[in-house]
N, C-alpha and C positions, 0 to 999 in steps of 0.2 A: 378708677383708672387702672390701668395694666402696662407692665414695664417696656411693652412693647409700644405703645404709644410714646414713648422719651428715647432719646439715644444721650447717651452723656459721651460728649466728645472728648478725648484729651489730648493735653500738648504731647510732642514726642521731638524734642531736641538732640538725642542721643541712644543709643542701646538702651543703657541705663534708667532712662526716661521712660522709655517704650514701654520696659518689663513693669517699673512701677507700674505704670498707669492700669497695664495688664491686671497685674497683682490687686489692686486698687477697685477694679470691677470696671475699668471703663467697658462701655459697648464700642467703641471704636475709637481711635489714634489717627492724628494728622501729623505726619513728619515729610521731612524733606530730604532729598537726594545734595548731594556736594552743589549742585548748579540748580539753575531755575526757580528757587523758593525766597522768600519772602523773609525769612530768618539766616542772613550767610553767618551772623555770628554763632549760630548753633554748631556741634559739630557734627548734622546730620549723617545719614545712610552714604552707604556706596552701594552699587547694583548688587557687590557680592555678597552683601548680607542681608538683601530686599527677600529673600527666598526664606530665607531662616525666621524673620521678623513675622513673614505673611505665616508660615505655618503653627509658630508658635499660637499669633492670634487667634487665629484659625481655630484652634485649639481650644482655645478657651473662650470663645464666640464673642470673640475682638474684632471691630472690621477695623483696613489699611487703608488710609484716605493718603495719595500723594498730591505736597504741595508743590504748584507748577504755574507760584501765582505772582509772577514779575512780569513786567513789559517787555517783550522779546526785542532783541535786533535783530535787522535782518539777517548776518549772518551766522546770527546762532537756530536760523528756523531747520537746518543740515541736521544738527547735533539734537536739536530736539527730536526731529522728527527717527533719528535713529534710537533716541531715547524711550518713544511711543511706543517704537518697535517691539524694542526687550522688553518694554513694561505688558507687551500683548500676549506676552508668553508666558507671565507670571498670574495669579490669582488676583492683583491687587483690586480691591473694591472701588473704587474709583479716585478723579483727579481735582484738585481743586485750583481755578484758575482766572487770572486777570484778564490778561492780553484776549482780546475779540479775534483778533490773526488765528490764535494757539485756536481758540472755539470752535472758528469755522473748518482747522484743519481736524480738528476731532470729530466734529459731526459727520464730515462729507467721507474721511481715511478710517476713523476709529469710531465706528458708531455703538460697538461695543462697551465702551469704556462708559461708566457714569460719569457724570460733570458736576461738578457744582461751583458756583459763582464765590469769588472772595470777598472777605469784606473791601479788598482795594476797590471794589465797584461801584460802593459809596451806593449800596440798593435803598432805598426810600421811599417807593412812590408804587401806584400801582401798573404806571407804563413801563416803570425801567424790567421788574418783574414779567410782564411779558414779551420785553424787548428781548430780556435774557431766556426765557422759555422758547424764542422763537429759533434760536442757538441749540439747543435740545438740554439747558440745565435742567436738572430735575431738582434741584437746592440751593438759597440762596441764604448767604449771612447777612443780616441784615445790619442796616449802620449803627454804631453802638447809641446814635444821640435820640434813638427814639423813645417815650415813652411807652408805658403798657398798654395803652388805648391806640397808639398807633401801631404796633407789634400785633395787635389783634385783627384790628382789621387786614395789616397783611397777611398776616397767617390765615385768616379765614377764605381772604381774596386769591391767596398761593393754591391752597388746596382745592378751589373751584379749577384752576389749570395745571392740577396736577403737580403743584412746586411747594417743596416743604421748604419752613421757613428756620432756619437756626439762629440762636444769639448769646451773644458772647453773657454769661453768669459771672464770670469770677475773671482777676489780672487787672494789668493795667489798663488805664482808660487814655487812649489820645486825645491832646485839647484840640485839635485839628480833623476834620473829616477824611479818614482814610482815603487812598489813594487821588487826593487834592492837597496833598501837603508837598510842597515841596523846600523846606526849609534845610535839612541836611543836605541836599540837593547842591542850592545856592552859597553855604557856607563850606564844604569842603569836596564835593562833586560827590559822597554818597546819601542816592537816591533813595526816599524810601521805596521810589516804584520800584528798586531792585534788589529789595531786600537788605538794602546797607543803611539802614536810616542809622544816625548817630546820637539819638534822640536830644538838640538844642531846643526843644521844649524843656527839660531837665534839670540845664545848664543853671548856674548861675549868675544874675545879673544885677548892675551896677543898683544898689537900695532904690527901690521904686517911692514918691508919694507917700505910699501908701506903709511902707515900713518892709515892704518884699525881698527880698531876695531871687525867691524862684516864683515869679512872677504868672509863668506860664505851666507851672506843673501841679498836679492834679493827685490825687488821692486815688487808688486803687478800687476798682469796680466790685461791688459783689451783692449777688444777688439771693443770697444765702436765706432769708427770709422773705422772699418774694417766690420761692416753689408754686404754693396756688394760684397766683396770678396768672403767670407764665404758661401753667399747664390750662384754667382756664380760657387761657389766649388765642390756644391751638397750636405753640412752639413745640416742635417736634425735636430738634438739636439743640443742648445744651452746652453750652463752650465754652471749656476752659484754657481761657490765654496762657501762654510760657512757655514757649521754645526755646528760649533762653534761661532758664531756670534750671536750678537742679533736683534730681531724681527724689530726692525726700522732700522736697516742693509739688511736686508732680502727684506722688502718691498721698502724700495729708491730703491736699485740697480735692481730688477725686474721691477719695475715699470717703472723707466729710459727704459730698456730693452724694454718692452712690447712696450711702444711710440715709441722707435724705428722702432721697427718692424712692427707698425701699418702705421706708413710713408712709411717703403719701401713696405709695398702690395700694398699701395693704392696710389704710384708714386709721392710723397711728397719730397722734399727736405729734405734729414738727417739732423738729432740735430750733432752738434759739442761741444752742452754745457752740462759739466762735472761738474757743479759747486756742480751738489745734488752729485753725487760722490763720487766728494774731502770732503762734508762735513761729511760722515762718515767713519768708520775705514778704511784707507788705508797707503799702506808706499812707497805711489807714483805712479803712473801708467808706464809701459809700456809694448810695443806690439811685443817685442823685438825677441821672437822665433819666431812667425807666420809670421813675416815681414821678418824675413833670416835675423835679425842686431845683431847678437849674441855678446856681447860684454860688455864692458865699463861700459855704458850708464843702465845695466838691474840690477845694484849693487847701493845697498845704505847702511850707513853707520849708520843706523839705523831701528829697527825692531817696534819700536813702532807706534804709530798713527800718521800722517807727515802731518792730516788737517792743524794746527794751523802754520808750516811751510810754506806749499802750501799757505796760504790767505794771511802769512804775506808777501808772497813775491807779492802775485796779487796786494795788498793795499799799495805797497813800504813802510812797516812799517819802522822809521826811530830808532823809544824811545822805551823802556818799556812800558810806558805806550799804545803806539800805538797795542804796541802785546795783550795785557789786553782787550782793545778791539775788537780784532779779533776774543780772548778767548772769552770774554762771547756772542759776535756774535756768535758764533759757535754753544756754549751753547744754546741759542735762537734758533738758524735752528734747534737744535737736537730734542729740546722738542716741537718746531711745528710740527715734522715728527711724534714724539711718539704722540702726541696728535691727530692727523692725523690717525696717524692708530688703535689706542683706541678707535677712531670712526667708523673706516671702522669696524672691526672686533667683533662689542662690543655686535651684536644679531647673531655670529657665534657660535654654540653650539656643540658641539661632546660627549656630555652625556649621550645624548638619540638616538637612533638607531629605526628606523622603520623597517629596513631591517632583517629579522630573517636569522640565519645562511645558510647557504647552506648545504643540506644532501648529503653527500658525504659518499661513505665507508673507513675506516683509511684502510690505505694505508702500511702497514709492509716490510721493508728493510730490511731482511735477512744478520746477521752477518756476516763477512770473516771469514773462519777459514783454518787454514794455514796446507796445503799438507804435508803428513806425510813425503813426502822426503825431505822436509824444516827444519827436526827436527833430523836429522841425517846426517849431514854435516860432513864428515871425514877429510874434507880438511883445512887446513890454509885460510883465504883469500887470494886473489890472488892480486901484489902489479903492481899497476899502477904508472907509473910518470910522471908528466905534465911539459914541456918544453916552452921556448918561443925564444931560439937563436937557429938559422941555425945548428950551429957546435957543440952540442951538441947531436943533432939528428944523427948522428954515435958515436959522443963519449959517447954517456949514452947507445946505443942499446945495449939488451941482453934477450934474447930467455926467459928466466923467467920473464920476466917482459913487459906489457905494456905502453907504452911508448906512449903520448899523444903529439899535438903541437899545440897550442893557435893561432887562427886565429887571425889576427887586425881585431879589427871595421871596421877599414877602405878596404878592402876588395879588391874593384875595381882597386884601383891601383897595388896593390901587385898581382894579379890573377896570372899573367902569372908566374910569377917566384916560384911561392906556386906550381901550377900546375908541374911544372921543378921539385922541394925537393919532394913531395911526389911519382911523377913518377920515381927516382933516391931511393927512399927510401923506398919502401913497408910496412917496419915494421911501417912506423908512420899512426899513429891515429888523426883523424885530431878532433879539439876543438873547435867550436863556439862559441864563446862569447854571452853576450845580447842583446848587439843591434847591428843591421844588416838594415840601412836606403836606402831608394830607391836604386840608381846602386851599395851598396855596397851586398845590398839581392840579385840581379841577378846578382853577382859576385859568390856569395855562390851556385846558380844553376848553373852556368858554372860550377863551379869550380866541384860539385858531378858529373856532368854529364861527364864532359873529365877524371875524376880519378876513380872512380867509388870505392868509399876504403868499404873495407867490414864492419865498424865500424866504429860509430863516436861518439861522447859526442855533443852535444848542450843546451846552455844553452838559446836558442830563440827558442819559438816553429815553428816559419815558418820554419825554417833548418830541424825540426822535421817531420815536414806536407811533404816537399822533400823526405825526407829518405824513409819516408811511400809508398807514390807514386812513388818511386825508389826502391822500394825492399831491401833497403839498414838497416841492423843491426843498431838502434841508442839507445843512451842511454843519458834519460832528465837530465841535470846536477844540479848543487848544486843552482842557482838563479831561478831553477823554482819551487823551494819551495816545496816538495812534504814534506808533516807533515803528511799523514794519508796512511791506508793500500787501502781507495779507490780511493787517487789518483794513488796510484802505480798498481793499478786492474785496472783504467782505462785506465793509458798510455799503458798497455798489450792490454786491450781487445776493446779500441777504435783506438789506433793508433799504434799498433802493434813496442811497444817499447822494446827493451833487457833488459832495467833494469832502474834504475835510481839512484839517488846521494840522499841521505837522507836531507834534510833540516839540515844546520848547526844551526839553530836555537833551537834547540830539546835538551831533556834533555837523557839522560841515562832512567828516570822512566819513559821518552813518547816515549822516540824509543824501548824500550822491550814490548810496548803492538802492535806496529807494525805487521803484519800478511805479509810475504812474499809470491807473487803468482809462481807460481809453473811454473818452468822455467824460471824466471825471477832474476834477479843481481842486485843484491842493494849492492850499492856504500857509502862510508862512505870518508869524508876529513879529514884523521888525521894531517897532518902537513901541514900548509898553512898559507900564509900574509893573514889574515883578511881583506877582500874588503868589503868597510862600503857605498862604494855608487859612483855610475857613473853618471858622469855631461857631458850632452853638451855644458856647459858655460864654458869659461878660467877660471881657479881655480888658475891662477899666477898674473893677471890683480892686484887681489887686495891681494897679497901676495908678491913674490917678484918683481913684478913689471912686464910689456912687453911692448914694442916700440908701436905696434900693436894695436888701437883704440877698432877694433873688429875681430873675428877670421874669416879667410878667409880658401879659398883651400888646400891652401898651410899647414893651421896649423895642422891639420889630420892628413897629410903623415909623415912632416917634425919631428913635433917640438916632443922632448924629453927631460925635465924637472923635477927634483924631488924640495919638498922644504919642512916645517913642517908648521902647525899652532899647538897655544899651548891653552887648552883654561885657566881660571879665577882657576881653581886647579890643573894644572900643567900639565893636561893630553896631551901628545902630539898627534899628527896626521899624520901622512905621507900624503902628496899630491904627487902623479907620475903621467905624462903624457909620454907613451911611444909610440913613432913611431909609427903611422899606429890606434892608438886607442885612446879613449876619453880620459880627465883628470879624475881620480879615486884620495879617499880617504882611506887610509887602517890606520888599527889599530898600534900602534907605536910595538906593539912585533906579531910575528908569532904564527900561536896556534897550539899547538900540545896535541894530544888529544892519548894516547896508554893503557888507561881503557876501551876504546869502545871493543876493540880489544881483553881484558883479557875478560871483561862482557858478552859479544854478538855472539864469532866465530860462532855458525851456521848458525845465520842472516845474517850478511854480508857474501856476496861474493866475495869483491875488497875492498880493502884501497887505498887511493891515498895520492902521495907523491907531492907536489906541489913546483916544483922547480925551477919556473921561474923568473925572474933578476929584480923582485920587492925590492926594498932596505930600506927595513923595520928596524928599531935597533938589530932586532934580528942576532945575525951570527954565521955560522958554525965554528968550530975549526979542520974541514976535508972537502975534497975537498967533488962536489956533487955523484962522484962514491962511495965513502969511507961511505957515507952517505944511499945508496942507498943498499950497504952493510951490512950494520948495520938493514935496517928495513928489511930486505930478512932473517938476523939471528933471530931477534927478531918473526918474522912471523912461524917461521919453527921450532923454539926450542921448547923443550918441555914443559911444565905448570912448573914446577921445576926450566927451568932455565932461565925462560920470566922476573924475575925480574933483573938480571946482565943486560941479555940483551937491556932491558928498560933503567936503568940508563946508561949505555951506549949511547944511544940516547940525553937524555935528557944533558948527558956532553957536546954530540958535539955539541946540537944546539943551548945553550947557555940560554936566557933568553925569555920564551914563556910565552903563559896565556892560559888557558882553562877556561875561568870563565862562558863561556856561557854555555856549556854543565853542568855547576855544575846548573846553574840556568833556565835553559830551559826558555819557555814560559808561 
C-alpha cells in the first residue's frame, strides 16, 4: 500500500487544533466556520483567518475540508449562499454537507467546490450512495454502526461510481444513528441537526434494573487495531472525531494514527500500544460495531474521562494513595504532550496570507417564489394514516383516506409475506423506514420490483434513488429532514419526488416562509409518538436487563420489548423494540400539533395520522377508527366550527405536547 491510498482526517475545533493536527501529520482537517457546522460548541474559524489556515496547510500538504453540515432554514439560504461566495475566492478543498437544499445549490452555482456527504446522512446502503452521487458528492462518511463487511462492500460498490468512502477510526461513538436523532432536540430545543446536540445520551439517569446509571452511554470508538481491515476494505478517509476536544487531544491521537499508517505502507509490524490514547480524554475504547460484536461489552457506566481508571487498573492500584499516583502521572504525560506540541506548532502562523484572493464573479441564487396555484388551494388537506399491524390494514381501509404500512428495518426476512399483504391489499402504501442495511436494502428492491405500488413514503434515500429509477411516485418523509423550500425543489427537480414530509423540527414562523414547488405535496405529522432516535445497540442490556451477551440474528426478527428510562428531572423516555426493527427511543406523550392545520391549509397538502402500536403514556379514549373519524370532521369543517372539532381530538387523545413547533430551531 502507499500513503496515498489513505487520507487521515482530523478534527479542527479551533486554531490551535488545526496546527496540531497539522503538526501531527494529518493529510487534511475538517473544521468549521462561526455558523453552519455541526459542532457550534467548538470555537471554530471566522472568514478572516480561513486564508491563513488554507495556506499554512497548504504548506505542509494539509488539505481544508469546511464543515457546512446543519439543516439550513430558509432564511439563512442569503447568508449561505454569500458565504459560498467568499469561500469561491479562497483555496479551500472542499465542503462538507447535510442539507440536500445546500447540495443542489452547490452543484447547479458552485460546481467547483468538492462535496462530500456528512455522517448526519446516516449513508448505509448502496442506493443512498448513489442518491448522493447523483448530487455530484464525490465522498461519503459512512454511518459509524456498520461492520467491516459491510464498509467493504460499500467502499468497493463507492469506487465503481467514483465515491470514496470515509469512517470514523477513533472519538466518540453515538448510541443513536446520526442525523435521526432527535433527542436534545425535544428536551431543550438544541438540535443535533444544528449542531447544538446537548448530548442526553450522556446524562444521568434514575438507577436502571439493571444497576445503570448512564443507561444510554457508550464507550469511545477506536479503531487502532483494525488498520488492515480497513485498508483491505477499500476506506479511503480515515476519521478522527473531536471538534470539541482539545489541541493536545487532537495531536496524540493523529499522531498515534499517522505512525500507524506509516508502518503499514512501509510493511512494518503494527503498534498494538494504546498507552498515549488511554492518556487523553477517553471513556474506554471499543471496536464494537466494525467488528459485528454489538453488545454488552460497547456500554459504560460512565461518561466522563476513564484515563485514571484505565492506569489504575494497568498499575493494579491497590490504596488511595496508589491512584494519586496515577493521577499526577497522568498530569505529567499530559503536560509533556502539551509542551510537545507548543513546540511543534509555536512558528505556525495563519495571520499573514501571501496568497491574494481568487477573482471570481459572485455567483447569485435566484430566490423560490411559489406558483400561483400554490396560493389557492380550495381543498382541505388530504388525511393520511400510518399503520404498523397486518389487521388493521382492512380494518382502518377507506376511500378518503391514505393509508400508509411501516416496513421493518429488518426487511429480508419479512419480504415474502409483505409482498403476499400488499399484493392482497392494493390500497396500502408502503413506508420505509431509515435504515435499510445490506440484504435488508435488497429486500426493499425486490420487494418494489414484484409489487410495483404506485406511491411510497421513505424515509432512507436509497429506497428513494429505487422509486426514481423505477418510475415509481415517492414521497421523502419526515427523517429526511427537509427545513427549506430548496430541499423540497430539489427532491422535485433532481430526483423526481411527489412531495415530502416537512421537518418535524420547524416552528410555525419557519414553515410559513417555506415556498411550495408547483406540483408537489407537502406533508405535515400532526399526531405522532415522537421518535427521538434509532440505535443499532440493545437499549434493554443496560435497562431492564437481557440473557444475551450481544445481539445476534435472531434479535432483529424476534425480540419485541418496551421499557422507560427516567432521567435526574423526572422526564421519562419510552424505549420500544418492535419486531422486525431496531431498538427506538420516543418521547414519553405523542404530539399532536392541529394549529399547522388552522395557520397553513394552502401549504399543506396531506396531514398524517400516525397510528402505529408504539406505546407511548399517551392514550386514546376511542378506538383508532373513532379517531380517524374525528380528524376527517375536523379537516372538512368549516373555519367556524374547527374549534369543537379540535377539542374533540384533543379529549380523545388524552395528554400530548407540541412544544417543538412552539420552539422551532
Amino acid at each position: 500500500m502507499t500513503r496515498d491510498q489513505f487520507e487521515l482526517l482530523a478534527p479542527g475545533g479551533d486554531l490551535d487544533s488545526i496546527k496540531a493536527a497539522i503538526a501531527a501529520g494529518a493529510d487534511a482537517v475538517y473544521c468549521g466556520l462561526d455558523r453552519f457546522n455541526a459542532r457550534n460548541r467548538a470555537t471554530n474559524l471566522t472568514l478572516e483567518n480561513l486564508r491563513g489556515v488554507l495556506e499554512l496547510a497548504h504548506k505542509h500538504n494539509c488539505k481544508i475540508f469546511l464543515t457546512l453540515n446543519v439543516m439550513l432554514l430558509e432564511s439563512e439560504i442569503p447568508s449561505v449562499v454569500r458565504l459560498l461566495n467568499q469561500l469561491n475566492t479562497t483555496l479551500i478543498d472542499g465542503v462538507i454537507i447535510q442539507d440536500l437544499g445546500l447540495g443542489a445549490i452547490l452543484k447547479q452555482h458552485f460546481p467547483d467546490l468538492d462535496v462530500h456527504a456528512s455522517t448526519q446522512l446516516n449513508t448505509h446502503n448502496d442506493g443512498q450512495i448513489l442518491f448522493l452521487n447523483q448530487l455530484g458528492v464525490s465522498r461519503v462518511n459512512l454511518s459509524r454502526e456498520l461492520n467491516i463487511t459491510e464498509i467493504k462492500h460499500l467502499a468497493q460498490f463507492g469506487r465503481q461510481h467514483n465515491v470514496l468512502m470515509e469512517v470514523f477510526v477513533h472519538g466518540s461513538y453515538c448510541i443513536g444513528f446520526s442525523g435521526l436523532c432527535y433527542m436534545s432536540s425535544a428536551k431543550n430545543g438544541a438540535s443535533g441537526n444544528r449542531g447544538r446536540c446537548s448530548q442526553p445520551c450522556r446524562d444521568q439517569y434514575q438507577t436502571t434494573p439493571t444497576g445503570s446509571d448512564y443507561p444510554l452511554n457508550m464507550k469511545d470508538n477506536s479503531a487502532f487495531n483494525d488498520l488492515e481491515a480497513l485498508a483491505d476494505a477499500g476506506v479511503y478517509s480515515l476519521k478522527v472525531e473531536g471538534r470539541i476536544k482539545k489541541f493536545h487531544y487532537v495531536y496524540t491521537v493523529v499522531d498515534n494514527w499517522r505512525k500507524q499508517i506509516d508502518k503499514y505502507c512501509d510493511g512494518k509490524a503494527l503498534s498494538s500500544d494504546t498507552r498515549e490514547l488511554y492518556t487523553v480524554f477517553n471513556r474506554d475504547f471499543t471496536n464494537g460495531f466494525l467488528q459485528g460484536e454489538i453488545g454488552k461489552d460497547m456500554f459504560i457506566n460512565n461518561p466522563r474521562d476513564h484515563a485514571v481508571t484505565h492506569f489504575s487498573k494497568v498499575y493494579q492500584c491497590s490504596s488511595v494513595d496508589d491512584v494519586k499516583v496515577v493521577k499526577q502521572r497522568l498530569y505529567d504525560d499530559k503536560s509533556v504532550i502539551i509542551q510537545r506540541v507548543e513546540d511543534a506548532i509555536s512558528d505556525f502562523d495563519t495571520t499573514t496570507c501571501e496568497q491574494p484572493p481568487l477573482v471570481k464573479k459572485t455567483v447569485h441564487v435566484p430566490a423560490l417564489v411559489a406558483p400561483v396555484s400554490n396560493t389557492s388551494n380550495a381543498h382541505p388537506p388530504k388525511l393520511s394514516v400510518l399503520i404498523s399491524k397486518q389487521d388493521d390494514a382492512v380494518a382502518l381501509a377507506r376511500p378518503e383516506v391514505d393509508l400508509y404500512f411501516e416496513m421493518p428495518m429488518g426487511l429480508a426476512s419479512e419480504c415474502d409475506a409483505l409482498i403476499a399483504l400488499f399484493q392482497a391489499n392494493s390500497h396500502l402504501i408502503p413506508w420505509f423506514q431509515a435504515v435499510l442495511i445490506g440484504d435488508d436494502y435488497k429486500a426493499a428492491e425486490r420487494f418494489l420490483t414484484e409489487v410495483r405500488p404506485s406511491l411510497l413514503v421513505t424515509n432512507n434515500s436509497g429506497v428513494g434513488y429505487l422509486a426514481q429509477s423505477m418510475g415509481i411516485d415517492w414521497i421523502a418523509g419526515p427523517q429526511m429532514n427537509s427545513a427549506n423550500s430548496y430541499t423540497l425543489q430539489c427532491l422535485k427537480d433532481q430526483y423526481q419526488a411527489s412531495g415530502a414530509f416537512i421537518s418535524d423540527e420547524l416552528s410555525f414562523l419557519q414553515i410559513r416562509k417555506l415556498v411550495r414547488p408547483e406540483g408537489f405535496r407537502t406533508f405535515y405529522n400532526i399526531y405522532h409518538p415522537n421518535t427521538l432516535l434509532t440505535s443499532r445497540q440493545c437499549l434493554f442490556q443496560q435497562t431492564e436487563g437481557c440473557k444475551k451477551i450481544k445481539i445476534n440474528k435472531g434479535c432483529l426478527k424476534r425480540c419485541s420489548k418496551r421499557t422507560s428510562v427516567i432521567n435526574m428531572n423526572g422526564t421519562s423516555y419510552v424505549v420500544q423494540k418492535l419486531k422486525g426493527s431496531h431498538n427506538s427511543v420516543y418521547a414519553e406523550h405523542n404530539v399532536l400539533n392541529l394549529d399547522i392545520v388552522k395557520k397553513l391549509p394552502e401549504f399543506l397538502t396531506d396531514v398524517l395520522v400516525d397510528l402505529r402500536d408504539i406505546q407511548t403514556e399517551t392514550r386514546h379514549s376511542v378506538t383508532n377508527t373513532q379517531l380517524i373519524d374525528l380528524f376527517l370532521t375536523a379537516l372538512s369543517s368549516p373555519e367556524s366550527e374547527q374549534p369543537n372539532a379540535f377539542e374533540q381530538i384533543k379529549q380523545a387523545t388524552g395528554i400530548t405536547t407540541n412544544k417543538q413547533y412552539a420552539k422551532g430551531l
